[in-house]
BANUMI-603970 format. One record per residue (C-alpha): x, y, z; residue number from 1. Coordinates in pm, 1 decimal, decimal comma, padded with zeros to 6 digits. Example, Ala and Ser with C-alpha at 12.3 -4.5 7.8 and 13.67 -1.06 7.14 Angstrom:
REM residues 2
       px       py       pz   n
  01230,0 -00450,0  00780,0   1
  01367,0 -00106,0  00714,0   2
This chain:
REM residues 567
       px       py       pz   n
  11086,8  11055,3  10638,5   1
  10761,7  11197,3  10850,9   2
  10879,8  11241,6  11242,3   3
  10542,7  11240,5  11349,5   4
  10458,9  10885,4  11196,2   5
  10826,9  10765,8  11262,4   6
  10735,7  10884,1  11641,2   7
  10417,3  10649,7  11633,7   8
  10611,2  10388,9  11484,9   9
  10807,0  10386,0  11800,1  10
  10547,6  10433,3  11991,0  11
  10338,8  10153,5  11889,9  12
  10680,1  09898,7  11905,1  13
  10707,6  10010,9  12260,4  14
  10363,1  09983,8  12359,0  15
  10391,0  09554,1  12177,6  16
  10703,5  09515,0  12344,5  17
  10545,7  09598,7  12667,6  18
  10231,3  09376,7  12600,8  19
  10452,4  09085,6  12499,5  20
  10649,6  09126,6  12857,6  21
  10357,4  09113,5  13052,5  22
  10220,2  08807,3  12833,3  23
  10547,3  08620,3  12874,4  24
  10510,5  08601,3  13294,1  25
  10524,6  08218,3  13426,6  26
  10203,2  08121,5  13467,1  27
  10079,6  08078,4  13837,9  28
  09885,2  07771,9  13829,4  29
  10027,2  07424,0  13818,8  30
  09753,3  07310,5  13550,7  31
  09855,6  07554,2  13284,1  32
  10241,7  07419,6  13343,2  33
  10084,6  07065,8  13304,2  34
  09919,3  07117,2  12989,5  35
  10244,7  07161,6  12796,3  36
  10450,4  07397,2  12586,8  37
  10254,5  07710,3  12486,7  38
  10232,1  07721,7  12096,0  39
  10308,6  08153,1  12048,3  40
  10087,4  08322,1  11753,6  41
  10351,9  08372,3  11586,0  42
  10419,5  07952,8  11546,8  43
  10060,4  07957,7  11482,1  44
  10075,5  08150,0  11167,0  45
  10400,0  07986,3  11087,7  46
  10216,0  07638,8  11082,7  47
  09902,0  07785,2  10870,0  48
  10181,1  07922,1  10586,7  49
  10404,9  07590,9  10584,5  50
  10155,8  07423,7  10353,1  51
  10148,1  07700,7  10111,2  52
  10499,4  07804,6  10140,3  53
  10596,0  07364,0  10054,1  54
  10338,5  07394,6  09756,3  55
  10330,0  07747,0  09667,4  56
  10546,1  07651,5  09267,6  57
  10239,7  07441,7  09224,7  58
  09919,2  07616,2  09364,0  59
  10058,2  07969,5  09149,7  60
  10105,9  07746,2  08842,2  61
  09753,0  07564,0  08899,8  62
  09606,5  07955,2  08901,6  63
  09830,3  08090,4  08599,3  64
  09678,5  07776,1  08436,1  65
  09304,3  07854,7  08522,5  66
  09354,7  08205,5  08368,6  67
  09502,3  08118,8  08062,0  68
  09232,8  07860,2  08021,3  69
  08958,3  08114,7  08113,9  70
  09119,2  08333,0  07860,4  71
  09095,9  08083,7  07563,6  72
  08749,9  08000,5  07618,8  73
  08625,5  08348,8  07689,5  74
  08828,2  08452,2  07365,1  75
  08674,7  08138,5  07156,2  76
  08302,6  08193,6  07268,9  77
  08121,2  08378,9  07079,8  78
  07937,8  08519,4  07344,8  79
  08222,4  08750,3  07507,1  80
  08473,7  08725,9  07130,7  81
  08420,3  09127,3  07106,3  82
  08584,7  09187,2  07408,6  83
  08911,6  08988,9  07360,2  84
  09104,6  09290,7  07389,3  85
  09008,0  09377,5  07780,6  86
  09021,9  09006,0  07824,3  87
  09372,9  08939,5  07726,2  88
  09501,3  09228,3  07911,7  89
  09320,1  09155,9  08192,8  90
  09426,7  08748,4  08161,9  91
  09801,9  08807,6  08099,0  92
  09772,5  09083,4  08376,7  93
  09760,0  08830,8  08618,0  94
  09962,3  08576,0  08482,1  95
  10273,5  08814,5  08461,1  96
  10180,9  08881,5  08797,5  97
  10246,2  08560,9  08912,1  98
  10512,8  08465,9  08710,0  99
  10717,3  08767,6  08833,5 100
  10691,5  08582,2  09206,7 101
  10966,2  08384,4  09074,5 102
  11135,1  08624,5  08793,3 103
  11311,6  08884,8  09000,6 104
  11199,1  09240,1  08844,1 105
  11526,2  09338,7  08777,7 106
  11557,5  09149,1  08472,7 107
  11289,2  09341,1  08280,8 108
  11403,6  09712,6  08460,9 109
  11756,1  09656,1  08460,6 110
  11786,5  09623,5  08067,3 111
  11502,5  09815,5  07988,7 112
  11631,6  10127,6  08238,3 113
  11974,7  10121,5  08107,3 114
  11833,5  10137,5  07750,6 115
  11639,0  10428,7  07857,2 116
  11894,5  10591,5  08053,0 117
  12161,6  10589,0  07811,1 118
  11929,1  10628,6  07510,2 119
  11654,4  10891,3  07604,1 120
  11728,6  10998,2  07991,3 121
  12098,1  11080,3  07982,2 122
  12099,7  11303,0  07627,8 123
  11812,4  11461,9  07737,1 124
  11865,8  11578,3  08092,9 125
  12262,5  11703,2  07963,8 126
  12103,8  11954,9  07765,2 127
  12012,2  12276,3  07976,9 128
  11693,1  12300,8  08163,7 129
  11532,9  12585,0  07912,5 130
  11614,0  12409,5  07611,5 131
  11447,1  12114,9  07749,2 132
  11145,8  12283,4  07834,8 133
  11155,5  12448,1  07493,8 134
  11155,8  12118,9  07340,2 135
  10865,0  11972,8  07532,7 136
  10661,9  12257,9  07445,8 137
  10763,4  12210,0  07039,3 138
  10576,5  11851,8  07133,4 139
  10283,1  12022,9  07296,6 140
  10237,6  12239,6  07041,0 141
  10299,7  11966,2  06745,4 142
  10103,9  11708,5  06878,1 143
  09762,8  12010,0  06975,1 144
  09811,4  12148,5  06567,5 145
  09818,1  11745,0  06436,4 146
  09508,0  11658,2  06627,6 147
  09370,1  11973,2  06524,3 148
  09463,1  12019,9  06143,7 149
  09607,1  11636,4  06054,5 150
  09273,1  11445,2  06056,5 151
  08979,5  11518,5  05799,6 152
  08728,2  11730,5  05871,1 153
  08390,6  11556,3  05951,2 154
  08052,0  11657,5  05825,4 155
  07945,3  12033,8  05956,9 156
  08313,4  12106,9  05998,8 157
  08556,7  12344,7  05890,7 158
  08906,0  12444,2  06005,0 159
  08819,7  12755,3  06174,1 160
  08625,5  12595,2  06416,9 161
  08887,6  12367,6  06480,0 162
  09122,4  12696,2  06532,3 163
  08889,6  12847,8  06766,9 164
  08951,6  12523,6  07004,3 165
  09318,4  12554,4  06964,2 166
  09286,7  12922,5  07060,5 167
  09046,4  12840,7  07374,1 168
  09299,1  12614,1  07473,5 169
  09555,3  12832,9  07471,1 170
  09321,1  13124,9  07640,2 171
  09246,2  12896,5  07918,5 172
  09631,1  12807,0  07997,1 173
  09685,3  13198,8  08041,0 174
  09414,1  13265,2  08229,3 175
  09545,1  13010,2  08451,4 176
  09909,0  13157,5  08464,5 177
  09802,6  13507,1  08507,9 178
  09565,1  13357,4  08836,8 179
  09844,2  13142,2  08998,4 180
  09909,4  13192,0  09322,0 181
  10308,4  13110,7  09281,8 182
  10373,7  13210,7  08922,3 183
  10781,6  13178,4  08979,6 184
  10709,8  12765,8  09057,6 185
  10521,7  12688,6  08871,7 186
  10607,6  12345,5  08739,0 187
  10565,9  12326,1  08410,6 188
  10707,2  11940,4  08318,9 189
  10388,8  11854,4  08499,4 190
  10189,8  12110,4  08321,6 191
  10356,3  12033,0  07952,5 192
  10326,8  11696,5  08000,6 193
  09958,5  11656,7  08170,2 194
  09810,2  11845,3  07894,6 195
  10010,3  11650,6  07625,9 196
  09898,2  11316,3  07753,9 197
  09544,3  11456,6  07776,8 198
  09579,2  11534,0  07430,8 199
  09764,2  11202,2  07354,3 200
  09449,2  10978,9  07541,5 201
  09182,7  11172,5  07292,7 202
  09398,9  11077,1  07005,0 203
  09383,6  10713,7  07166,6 204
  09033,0  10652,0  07268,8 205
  08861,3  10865,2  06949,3 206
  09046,1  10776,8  06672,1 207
  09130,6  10371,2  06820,1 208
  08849,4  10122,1  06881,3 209
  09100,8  09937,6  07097,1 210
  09143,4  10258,9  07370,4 211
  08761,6  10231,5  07362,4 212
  08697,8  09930,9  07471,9 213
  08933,4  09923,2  07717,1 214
  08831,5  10253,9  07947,4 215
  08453,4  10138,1  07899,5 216
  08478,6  09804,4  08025,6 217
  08725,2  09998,7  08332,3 218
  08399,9  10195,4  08374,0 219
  08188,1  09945,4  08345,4 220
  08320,2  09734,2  08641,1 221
  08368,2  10050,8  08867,1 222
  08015,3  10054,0  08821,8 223
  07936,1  09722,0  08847,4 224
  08104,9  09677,8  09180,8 225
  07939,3  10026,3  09312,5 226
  07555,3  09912,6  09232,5 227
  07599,1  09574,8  09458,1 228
  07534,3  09794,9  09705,8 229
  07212,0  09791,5  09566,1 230
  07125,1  09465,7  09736,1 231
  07170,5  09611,9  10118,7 232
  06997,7  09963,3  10031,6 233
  06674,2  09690,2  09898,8 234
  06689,7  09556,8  10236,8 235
  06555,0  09898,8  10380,9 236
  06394,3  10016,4  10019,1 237
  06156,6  09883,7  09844,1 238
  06271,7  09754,1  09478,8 239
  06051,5  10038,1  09303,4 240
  06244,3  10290,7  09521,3 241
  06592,2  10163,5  09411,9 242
  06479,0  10192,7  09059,8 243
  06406,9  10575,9  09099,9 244
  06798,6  10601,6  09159,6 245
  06763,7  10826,0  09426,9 246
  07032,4  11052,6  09551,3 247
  06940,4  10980,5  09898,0 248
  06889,2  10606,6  09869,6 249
  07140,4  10503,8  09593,4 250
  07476,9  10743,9  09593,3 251
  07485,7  10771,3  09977,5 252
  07435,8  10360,3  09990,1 253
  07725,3  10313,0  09699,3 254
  07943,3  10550,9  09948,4 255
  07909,7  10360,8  10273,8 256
  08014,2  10011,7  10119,5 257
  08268,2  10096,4  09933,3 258
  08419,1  10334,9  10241,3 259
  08389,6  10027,8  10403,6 260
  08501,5  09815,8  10111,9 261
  08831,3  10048,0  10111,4 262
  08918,0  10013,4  10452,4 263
  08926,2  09629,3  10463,9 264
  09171,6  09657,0  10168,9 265
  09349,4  09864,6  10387,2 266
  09362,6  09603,7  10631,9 267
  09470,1  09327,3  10381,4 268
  09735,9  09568,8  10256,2 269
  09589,2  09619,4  09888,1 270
  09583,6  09948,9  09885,3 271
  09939,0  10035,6  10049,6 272
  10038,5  09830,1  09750,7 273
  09842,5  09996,6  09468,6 274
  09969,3  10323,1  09618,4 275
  10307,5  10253,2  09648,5 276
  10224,9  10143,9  09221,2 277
  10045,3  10476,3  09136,3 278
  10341,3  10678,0  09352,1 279
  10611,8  10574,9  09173,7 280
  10472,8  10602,3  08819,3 281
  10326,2  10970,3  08841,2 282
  10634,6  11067,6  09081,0 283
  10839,0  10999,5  08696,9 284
  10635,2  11091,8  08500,1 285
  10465,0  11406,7  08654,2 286
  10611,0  11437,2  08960,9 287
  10321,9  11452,0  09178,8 288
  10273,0  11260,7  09528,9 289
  10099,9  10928,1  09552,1 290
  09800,5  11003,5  09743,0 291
  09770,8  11301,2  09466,5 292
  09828,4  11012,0  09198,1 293
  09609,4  10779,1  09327,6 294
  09286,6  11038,0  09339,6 295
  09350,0  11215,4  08981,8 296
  09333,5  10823,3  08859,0 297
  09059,5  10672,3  09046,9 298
  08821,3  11019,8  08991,9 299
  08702,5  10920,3  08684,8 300
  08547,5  10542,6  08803,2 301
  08436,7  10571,4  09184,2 302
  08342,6  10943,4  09201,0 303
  08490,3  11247,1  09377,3 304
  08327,3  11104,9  09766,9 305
  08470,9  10763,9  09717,6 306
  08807,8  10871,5  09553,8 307
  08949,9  11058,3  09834,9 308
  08839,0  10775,2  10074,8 309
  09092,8  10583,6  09879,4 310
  09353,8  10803,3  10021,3 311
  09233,2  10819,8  10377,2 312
  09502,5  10832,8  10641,4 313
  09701,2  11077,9  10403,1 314
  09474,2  11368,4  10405,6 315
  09529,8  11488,4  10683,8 316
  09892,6  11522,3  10589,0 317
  09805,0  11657,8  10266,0 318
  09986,9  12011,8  10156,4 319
  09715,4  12288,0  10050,0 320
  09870,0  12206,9  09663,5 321
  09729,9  11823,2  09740,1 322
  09403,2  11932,7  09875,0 323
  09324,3  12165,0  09599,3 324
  09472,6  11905,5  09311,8 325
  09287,8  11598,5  09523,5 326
  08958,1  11815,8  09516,8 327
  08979,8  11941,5  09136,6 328
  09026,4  11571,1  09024,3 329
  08715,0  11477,6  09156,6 330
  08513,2  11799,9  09022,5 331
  08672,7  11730,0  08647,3 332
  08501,2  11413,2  08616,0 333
  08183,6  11191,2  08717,0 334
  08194,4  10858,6  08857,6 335
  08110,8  10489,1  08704,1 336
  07839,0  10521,1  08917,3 337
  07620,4  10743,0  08786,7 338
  07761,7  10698,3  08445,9 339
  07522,5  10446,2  08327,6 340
  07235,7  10691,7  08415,0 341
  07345,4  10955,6  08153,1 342
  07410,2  10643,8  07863,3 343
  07048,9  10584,1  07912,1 344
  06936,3  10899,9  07866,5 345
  07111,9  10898,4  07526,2 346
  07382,9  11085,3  07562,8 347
  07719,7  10808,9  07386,3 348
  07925,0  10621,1  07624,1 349
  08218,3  10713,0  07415,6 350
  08194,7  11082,0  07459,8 351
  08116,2  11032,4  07851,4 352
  08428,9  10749,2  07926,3 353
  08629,4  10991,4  07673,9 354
  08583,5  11283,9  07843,0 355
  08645,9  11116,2  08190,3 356
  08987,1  10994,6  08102,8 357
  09106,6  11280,7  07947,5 358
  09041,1  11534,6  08259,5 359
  09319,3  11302,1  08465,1 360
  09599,8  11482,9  08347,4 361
  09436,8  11784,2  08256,8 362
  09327,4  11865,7  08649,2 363
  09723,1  11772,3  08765,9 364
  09846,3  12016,0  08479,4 365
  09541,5  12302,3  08580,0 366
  09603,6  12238,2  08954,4 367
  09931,5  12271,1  08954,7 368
  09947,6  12553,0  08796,1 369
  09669,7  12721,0  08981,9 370
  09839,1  12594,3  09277,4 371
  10174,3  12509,9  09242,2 372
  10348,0  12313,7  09515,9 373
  10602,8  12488,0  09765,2 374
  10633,2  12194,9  10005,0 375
  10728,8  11855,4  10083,9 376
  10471,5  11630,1  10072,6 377
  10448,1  11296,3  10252,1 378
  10366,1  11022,5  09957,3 379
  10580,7  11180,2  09707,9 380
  10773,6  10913,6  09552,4 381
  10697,4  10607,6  09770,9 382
  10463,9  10531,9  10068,2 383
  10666,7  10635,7  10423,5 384
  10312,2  10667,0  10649,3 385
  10231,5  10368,8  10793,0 386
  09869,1  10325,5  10854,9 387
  09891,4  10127,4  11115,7 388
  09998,5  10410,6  11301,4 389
  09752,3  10658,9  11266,4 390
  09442,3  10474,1  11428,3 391
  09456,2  10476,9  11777,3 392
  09242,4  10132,8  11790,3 393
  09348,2  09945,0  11495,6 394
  09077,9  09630,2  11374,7 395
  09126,5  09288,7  11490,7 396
  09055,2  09151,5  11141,8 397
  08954,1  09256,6  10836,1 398
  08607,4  09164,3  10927,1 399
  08624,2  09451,3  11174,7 400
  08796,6  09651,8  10930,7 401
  08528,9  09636,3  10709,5 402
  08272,9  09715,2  10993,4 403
  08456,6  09970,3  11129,2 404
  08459,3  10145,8  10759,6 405
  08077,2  10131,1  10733,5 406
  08089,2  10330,4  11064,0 407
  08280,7  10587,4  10875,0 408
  08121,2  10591,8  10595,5 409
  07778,3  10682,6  10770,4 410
  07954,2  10992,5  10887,7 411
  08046,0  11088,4  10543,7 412
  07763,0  10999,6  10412,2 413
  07556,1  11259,7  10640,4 414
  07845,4  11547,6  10573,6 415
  07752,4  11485,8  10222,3 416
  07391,9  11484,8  10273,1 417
  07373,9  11764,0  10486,1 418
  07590,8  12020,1  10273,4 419
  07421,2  11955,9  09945,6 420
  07112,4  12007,7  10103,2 421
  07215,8  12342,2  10257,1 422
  07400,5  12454,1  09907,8 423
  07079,0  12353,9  09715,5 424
  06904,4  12565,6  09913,9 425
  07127,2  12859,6  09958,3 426
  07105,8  12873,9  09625,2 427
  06709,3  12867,7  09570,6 428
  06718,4  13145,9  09838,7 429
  06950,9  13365,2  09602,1 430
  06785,9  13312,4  09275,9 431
  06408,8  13423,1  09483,8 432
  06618,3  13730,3  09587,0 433
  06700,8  13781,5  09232,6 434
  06400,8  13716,6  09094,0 435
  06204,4  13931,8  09323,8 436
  06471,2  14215,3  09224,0 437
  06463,5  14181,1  08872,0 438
  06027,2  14174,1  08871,4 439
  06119,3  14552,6  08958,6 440
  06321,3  14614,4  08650,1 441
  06039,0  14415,4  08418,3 442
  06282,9  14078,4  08434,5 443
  06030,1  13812,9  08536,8 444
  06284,3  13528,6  08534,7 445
  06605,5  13674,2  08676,6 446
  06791,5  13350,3  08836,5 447
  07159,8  13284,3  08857,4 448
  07131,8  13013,3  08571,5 449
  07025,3  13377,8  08348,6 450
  07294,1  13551,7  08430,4 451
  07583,4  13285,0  08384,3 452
  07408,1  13140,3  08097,3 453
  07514,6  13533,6  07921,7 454
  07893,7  13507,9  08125,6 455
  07968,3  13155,1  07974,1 456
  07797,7  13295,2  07626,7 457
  08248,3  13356,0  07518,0 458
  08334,5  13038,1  07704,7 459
  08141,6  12832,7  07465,2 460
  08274,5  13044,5  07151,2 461
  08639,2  12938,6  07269,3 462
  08508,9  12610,5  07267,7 463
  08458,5  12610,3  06885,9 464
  08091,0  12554,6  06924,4 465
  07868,4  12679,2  06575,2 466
  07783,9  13026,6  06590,3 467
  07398,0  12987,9  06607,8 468
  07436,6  12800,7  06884,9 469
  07681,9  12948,9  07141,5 470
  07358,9  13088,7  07405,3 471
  07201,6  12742,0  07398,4 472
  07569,3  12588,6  07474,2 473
  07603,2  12867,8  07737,4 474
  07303,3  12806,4  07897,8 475
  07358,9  12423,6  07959,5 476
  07677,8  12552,5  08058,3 477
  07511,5  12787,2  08338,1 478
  07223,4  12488,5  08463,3 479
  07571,8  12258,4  08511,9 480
  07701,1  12467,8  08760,8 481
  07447,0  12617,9  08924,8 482
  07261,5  12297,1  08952,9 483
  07449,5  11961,2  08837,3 484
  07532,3  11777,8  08539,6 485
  07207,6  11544,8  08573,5 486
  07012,2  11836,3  08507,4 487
  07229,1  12000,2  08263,3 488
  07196,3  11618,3  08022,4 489
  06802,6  11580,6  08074,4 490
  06774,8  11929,8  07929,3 491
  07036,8  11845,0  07671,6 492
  06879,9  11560,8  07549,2 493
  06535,0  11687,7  07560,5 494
  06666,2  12014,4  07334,3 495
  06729,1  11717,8  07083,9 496
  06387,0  11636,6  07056,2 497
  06269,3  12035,0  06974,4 498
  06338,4  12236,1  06685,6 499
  06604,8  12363,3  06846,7 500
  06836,3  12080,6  06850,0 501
  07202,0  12125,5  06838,0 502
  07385,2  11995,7  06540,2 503
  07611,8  11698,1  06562,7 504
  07954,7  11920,4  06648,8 505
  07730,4  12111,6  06873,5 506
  07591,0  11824,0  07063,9 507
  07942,1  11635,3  07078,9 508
  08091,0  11924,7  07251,2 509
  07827,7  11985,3  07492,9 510
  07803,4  11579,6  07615,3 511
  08192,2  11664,0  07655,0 512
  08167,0  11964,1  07852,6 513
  07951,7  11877,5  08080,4 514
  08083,6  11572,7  08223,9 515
  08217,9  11630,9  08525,8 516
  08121,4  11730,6  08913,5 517
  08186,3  12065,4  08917,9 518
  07877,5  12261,1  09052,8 519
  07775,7  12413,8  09380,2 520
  07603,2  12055,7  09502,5 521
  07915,4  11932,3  09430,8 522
  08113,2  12186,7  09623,5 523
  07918,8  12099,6  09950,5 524
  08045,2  11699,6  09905,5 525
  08380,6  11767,6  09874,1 526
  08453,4  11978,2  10175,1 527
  08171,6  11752,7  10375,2 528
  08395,3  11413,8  10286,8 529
  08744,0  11601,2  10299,2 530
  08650,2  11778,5  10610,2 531
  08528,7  11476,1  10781,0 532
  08847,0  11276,7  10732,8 533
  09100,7  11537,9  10790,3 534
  08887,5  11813,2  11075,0 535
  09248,6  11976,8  11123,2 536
  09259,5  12119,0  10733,2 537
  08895,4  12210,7  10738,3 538
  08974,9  12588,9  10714,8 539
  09236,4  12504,2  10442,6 540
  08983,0  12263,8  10254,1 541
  08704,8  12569,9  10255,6 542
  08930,4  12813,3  10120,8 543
  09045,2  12619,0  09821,0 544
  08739,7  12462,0  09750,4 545
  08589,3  12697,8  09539,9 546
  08949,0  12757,1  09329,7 547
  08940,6  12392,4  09283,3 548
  08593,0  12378,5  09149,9 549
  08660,3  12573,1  08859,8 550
  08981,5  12464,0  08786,1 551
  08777,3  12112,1  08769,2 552
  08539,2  12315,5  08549,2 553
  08722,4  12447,2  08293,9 554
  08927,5  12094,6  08317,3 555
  08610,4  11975,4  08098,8 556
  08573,6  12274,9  07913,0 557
  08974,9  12205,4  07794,5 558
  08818,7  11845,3  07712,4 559
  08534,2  11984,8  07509,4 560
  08779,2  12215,0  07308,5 561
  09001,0  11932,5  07231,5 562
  08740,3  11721,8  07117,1 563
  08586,3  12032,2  06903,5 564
  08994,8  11979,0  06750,5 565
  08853,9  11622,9  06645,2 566
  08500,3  11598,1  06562,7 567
């Protein structure tokens, strides 16, 4: 239990109580006793629910209907037939939903946790804590050498190359050990089991049509939903301007709304309840906090800004192991957003939503071990901060909720703007420097982009990338970084079109490795939207952020190598 927001609790209950005294004084004039009883809020609200509350069998019923109609046609029509796997699970979705407003939940957990408990749970957690962790690394290691050595090799292939990845893998777990800042806690359930499910979803979405479809059509509303706020940025653009899918014009538009968007869910009490969902899933299954939870799985649709709005009142209760884990989600992968741009560039949507996925539990299992956690933190397990208690002037409705959200999100929107302007140029300034220093040694082009393009040149030989191509690999690597991963594609896909060209491994690991947000532009939005919702872990937010952004980067270099197991 948090004092502090058990204190404001109390605090706000004494501050209604006194408010509903003062309301409850007789009234002094004789016309207000005339006019009869006084009909409280309260009775109000009471008389606006009766009618549902009377027909509420029959309205739920009328909706369950609806869907499952909506479902057969959509499923019959030929029109929307290939997608009949996102529509049934998106129909019967709801339709449990609402028949589970009548069916208590305890008779689907009841049986089904006493089967697990006295089938799986109860054997398992009698045998001693080594041997268990023994055996969970016997699956690691089974399930890493199956994907690697159990599927036939594909044209350009061979099973060295497919070793090398294994090896990478395994280089980049060490490296991570040897630079932990708590080796002794480490917690490696979280660690064995993020980086087995990461190789479990590549296994699912690569070798299943059905995983496929399902994370691309996840994607593909994320960014639906972002781009309708495309219609208010026209209002000040010009259409041809929106087109150009400026940075400026089109990310910092998509952040506002859907701060704002967030906020009025908030309000409605959506997101308490999809937090209080995501909490007590990853608290089993990788025991890590909600707010943590609810980050690592939203990174890969609404972006690393709009993610940790999603999370809001929380950060600024956030440990420095949820900061840097919150943070490293969002660098390992890119958002719905801007994945349609890099589709039509040419790069496949199956190797962008892939990658994506797969960096969910691989930045938990990297953070974690980078920065394992040594204290308690608030969401872990269930939801005890309630946000009514942390705003000081809480919104009348969830109209002003969702004004009062646009408000904020124009002050994150201008921390974003101006610390990727400032790291863009910091950066210009230091590869001039360098340039003008190398002219003196005969180097004409000496940038930072050189010089990590020859430091990742090993990076992309653990990756199992072909021999004659590890510097081009390298390089990409190096504009990724340094720049972004906009960049990084264009000159991807315009090496395609040269003599040069990478072959198809080569060119399936690279669209792998470089999706994600990890760069220096990058690094100035996540402390600018971190730092503006929590100012009192700004110096704790600075000093991680750089840990976190390679941890995020080499999160999609571990995706890359696994895929290199596959391809």
């Amino acid at each position: 239990m948090n004092p502090a927001g058990h204190y404001l609790g109390e605090e706000g209950r004494t501050k209604s109580h006194s408010s509903t005294s003062i309301a409850k004084q007789p009234a002094e004039n004789e016309k207000d006793r005339e006019s009869g009883p006084i009909v409280s809020e309260e009775e109000e609200v009471s008389s606006s629910t009766l009618f549902y509350q009377r027909y509420r069998p029959f309205i739920l019923a009328g909706v369950a209907a609806v869907i499952i109609g909506w479902w057969i046609s959509a499923t019959v029509l030929k029109a929307t037939r290939h997608r009949w796997i996102v529509q049934t699970l998106f129909a019967w979705f709801f339709v449990l939903v609402i028949v589970f407003r009548f069916i208590p939940n305890s008779v689907i957990t009841k049986p089904v946790g006493r089967v697990w408990e006295t089938s799986v749970q109860g054997p398992f957690y009698t045998l001693p804590y080594y041997t268990r962790l023994a055996l969970g690394w016997l699956c690691l290691i089974g399930i890493v050498f199956g994907s690697a050595f159990g599927f036939p090799l594909e044209e350009n292939t061979n099973y060295g190359d497919r070793a090398i990845s294994v090896l990478g893998l395994f280089v980049f777990q060490c490296c991570f050990y040897l630079s932990s800042k708590y080796r002794r806690q480490v917690p490696w359930p979280t660690v064995i089991v993020g980086l087995f499910l990461q190789q479990a979803i590549a296994l699912f979405v690569l070798k299943t049509s059905a995983g496929f479809s399902i994370f691309t059509w996840i994607a593909t509303l994320a960014s639906d939903f972002l781009n309708q706020s495309k219609a208010g940025a026209t209002f000040f653009f010009d259409a041809e301007t929106i087109s150009k899918g400026w940075f400026f014009v089109n990310t910092l538009a998509a952040i506002i709304f859907f701060v704002a968007f967030v906020q009025m869910m908030y309000y409605l009490g959506v997101m308490q309840w999809l937090l209080e969902k995501f909490a007590w899933f990853f608290f089993k299954l990788l025991n890590v906090s909600g707010a943590e939870a609810v980050v690592a799985a939203s990174s890969p649709w609404i972006g690393q800004g709009e993610s940790a709005c999603l999370v809001r009142p929380y950060v600024d209760l956030m440990t420095e192991s949820e900061i840097h884990l919150t943070m490293t989600s969002g660098f390992a992968c890119i958002s719905g957003s801007v994945m349609s741009f890099y589709i039509m560039l040419g790069v496949p949507a199956q190797n962008i939503v892939t990658s994506s996925v797969m960096s969910i539990p691989a930045s938990i299992a990297i953070s974690k071990m980078r920065i394992p956690e040594t204290d308690e933190p608030v969401t872990r397990g269930r939801v005890i901060v309630d946000r009514g208690s942390t705003e000081k002037y809480p919104p009348a409705n969830a109209l002003h909720a969702f004004s009062k959200g646009a408000v904020f999100g124009l002050v994150v929107a201008g921390q974003i703007l101006t610390n990727v302007l400032t790291v863009l140029s910091l950066v210009a300034a230091i590869n001039g420097l360098l340039t003008w220093i190398g002219r003196g040694f005969g180097i004409h082009a000496l940038t930072l982009q050189l010089v990590l393009g020859y430091i990742m040149y090993p990076i992309a030989f653990f990756l199992g990338a072909p021999r004659d191509e590890l510097i081009r690999i390298a390089r990409l690597l190096a504009t990724k970084l340094i720049e972004n991963e906009f960049a990084a594609y264009t000159e991807l896909i315009a090496l395609q079109h040269t003599d040069q060209a990478l072959s198809q491994r080569g060119f399936t690991i690279a669209s792998y490795m470089l999706c994600g947000f990890a760069n220096l532009g990058s690094l100035g939005i996540q402390i600018g939207v971190l730092s503006a919702m929590a100012p009192s872990r700004a110096k704790i937010i600075a000093r991680v952020a750089f840990s976190a952004m390679i941890c995020g980067f080499i999160s999609t270099l571990q995706t890359a190598g696994i895929a290199g197991m596959l391809v």
